[in-house]
N, C-alpha and C positions, 0 to 999 in steps of 0.2 A: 932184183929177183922177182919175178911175175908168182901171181899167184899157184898158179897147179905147182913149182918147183917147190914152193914153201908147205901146200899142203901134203904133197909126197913127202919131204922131208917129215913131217909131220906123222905122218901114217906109219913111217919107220921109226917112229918114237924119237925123234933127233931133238935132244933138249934144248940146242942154242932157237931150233925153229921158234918155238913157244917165245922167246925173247923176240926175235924179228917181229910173230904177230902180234906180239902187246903192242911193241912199240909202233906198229903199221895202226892197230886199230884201236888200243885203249882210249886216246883224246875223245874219236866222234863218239866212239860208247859210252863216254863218262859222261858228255854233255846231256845224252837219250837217257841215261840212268839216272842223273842228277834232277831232271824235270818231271822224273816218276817217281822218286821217293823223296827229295826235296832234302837233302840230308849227305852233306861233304862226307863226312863218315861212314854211313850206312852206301854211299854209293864206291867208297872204296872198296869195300867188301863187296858188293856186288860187283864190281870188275874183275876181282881175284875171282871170285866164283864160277864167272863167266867164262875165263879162259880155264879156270881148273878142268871144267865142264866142256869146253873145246878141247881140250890136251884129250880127257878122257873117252870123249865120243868121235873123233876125227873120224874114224871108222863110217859114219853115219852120213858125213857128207859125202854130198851128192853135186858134183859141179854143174850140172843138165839138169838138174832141179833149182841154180840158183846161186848168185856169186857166193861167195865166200862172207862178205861185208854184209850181208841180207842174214846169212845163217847165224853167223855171231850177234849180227843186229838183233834175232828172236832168241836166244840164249841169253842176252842183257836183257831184255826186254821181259822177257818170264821170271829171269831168278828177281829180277828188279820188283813186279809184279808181288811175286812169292813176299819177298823181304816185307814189301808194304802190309801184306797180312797176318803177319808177324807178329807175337804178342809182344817180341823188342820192341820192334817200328811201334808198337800202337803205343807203348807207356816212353819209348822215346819222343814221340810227335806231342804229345801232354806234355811232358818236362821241360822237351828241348827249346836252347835256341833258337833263331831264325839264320843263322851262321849260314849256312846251306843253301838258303834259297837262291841267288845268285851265281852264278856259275861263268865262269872266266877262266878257260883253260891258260896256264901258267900267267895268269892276271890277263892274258886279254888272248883273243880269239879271231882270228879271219877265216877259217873255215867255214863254208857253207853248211856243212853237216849241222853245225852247233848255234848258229848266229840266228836272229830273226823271224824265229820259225811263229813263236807266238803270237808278234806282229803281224806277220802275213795273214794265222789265223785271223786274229784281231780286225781285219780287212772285209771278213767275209759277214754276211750279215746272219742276224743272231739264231736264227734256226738252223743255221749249218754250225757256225763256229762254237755256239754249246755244246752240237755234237761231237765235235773232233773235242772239245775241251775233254770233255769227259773219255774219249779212248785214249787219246796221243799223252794227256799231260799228266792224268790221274789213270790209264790202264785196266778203263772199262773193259768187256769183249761189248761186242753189240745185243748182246743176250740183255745183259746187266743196265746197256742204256736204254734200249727199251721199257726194262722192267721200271727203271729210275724213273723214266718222263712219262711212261705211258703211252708213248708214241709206238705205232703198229711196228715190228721187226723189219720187214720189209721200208716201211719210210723213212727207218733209221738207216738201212743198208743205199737208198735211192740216194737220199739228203748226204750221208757219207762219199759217196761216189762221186756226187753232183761238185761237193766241196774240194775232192783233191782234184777234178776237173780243172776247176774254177781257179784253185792257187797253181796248180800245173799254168794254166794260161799264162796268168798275172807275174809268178816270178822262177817261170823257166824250170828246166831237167836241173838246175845247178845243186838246186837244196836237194841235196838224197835222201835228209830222213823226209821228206815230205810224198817222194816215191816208195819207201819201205811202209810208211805210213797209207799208203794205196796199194800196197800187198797185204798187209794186216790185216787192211779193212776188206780185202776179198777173198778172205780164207774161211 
């Protein structure tokens, strides 16, 4: 089933839909949520959340604004966000584990979406790859990185651009959160 049939179904409140889209997009989401809040638990919850929050907005989407995989991509990507500011997250992250940090969807992982992505970072040299550190893994906006480094807004927004360029080049359209991650950063 292609996407517009699932989100129509959707829109007419058809509850098996909601099962089809967990199961089409929960994996890549959980690997994006897993690397923003660092916490197996806390990012289950934030999956639940995310599609509670798609079931209840479907309305909102807009296909000519943006696949479907982008718009879910920023609904995990905010509630994930949200949770890290949390006064849970915050006396979870003191307490906890490190159980979490790791992430191996059903112990191991060949999706593009979820594999590698730090590495690639890790590639780029260290004025770019702090800054996507700080958007992509910890869920700066580029307000926030600026303010952090003191670097001008604008050379955060240039040095951003320049860097998913650069991994664009190096390892191809394949990895998609590295293109969602070059929406993000031009919003």
């Amino acid at each position: 089933m292609d996407n517009q049939q699932l989100v129509t179904r959707l829109k007419r409140q058809d509850r098996t839909a909601v099962g089809e889209l967990y199961d089409a997009y929960a994996p890549a989401l959980f690997g994006v949520v897993i690397r923003i809040v660092q916490s197996r638990e806390i990012s289950e919850q934030v999956i639940q959340d995310t599609f509670l929050k798609a079931w209840r907005n479907i309305a909102s989407y807009d296909a000519d604004k943006g696949r479907l995989f982008t718009w879910l991509l920023n609904i995990a990507r905010n509630t994930a966000i949200d949770a890290t500011r949390s006064a849970y997250f915050q006396q979870t992250k003191k307490t906890g584990s490190s159980d979490g940090l790791v992430y191996m969807a059903g112990g191991e992982s060949t999706n593009p979406d979820v594999i590698d992505v730090r590495e690639a970072v890790g590639s780029l040299d260290e004025k770019y790859s702090s800054l996507i550190e700080l958007v992509y893994f910890k869920g700066y906006t580029q307000e926030e990185v600026s303010e952090e480094t003191g670097i001008p807004l604008g050379t955060v927004k240039t040095r951003l651009r320049y860097a998913i360029t650069e991994l664009r080049k190096h390892y191809g359209e394949a990895l998609t959160m590295l293109l969602c991650l070059g929406y993000w950063l031009n919003k």
